[in-house]
C-alpha positions in Angstrom: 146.8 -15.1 97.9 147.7 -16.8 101.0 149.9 -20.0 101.0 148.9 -22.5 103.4 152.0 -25.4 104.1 152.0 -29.1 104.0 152.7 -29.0 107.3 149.3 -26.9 108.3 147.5 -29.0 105.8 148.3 -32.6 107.7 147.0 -31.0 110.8 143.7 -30.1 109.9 143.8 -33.5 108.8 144.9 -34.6 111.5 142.2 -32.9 113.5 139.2 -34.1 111.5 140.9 -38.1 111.9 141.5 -37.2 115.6 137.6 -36.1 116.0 135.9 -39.3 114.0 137.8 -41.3 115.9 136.8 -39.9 119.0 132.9 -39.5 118.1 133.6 -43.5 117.3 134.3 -44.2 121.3 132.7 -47.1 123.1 130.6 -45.5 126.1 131.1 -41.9 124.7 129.1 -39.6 126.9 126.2 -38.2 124.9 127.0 -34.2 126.0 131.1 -35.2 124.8 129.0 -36.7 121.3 127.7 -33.5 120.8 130.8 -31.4 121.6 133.0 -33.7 119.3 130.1 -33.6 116.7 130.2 -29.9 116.6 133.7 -29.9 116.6 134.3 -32.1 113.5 131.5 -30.8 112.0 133.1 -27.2 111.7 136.8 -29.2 110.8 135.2 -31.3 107.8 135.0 -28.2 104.8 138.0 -26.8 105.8 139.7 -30.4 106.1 138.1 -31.1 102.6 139.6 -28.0 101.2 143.2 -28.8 102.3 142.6 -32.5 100.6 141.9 -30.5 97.2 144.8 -28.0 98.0 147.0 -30.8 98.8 145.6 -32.6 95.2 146.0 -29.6 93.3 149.6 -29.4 94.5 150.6 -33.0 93.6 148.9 -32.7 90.7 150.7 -29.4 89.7 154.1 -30.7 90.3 153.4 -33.6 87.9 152.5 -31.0 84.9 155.7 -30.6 82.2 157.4 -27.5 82.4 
């Protein structure tokens, strides 16, 4: 199995805030929409699969020994 780190994890975040705050723009250019659109719409499972990883981690860590 492959481990992916915290570090990796905030990224993708990162990305996916980084995009919806774009796509959000005053006077975005409709053909920069679409390109951001595509963009965060190939970002958002993988971004909600780091969230669960992330979940599962804290969640782990919290468990008694």
């Amino acid at each position: 199995m492959t481990s992916i780190s915290a570090e990796r994890i905030a990224a993708i975040e990162g990305r996916k805030d980084e995009l919806q705050n774009a796509m959000s723009a005053p006077n975005l250019a409709p053909d920069e929409f679409v390109r951001l659109s595509k963009d965060y719409a190939e970002i958002e499972p993988v971004a909600a699969a780091a969230r669960e990883v992330r979940r599962l981690r804290a969640s782990s860590t919290s468990l008694p020994a």
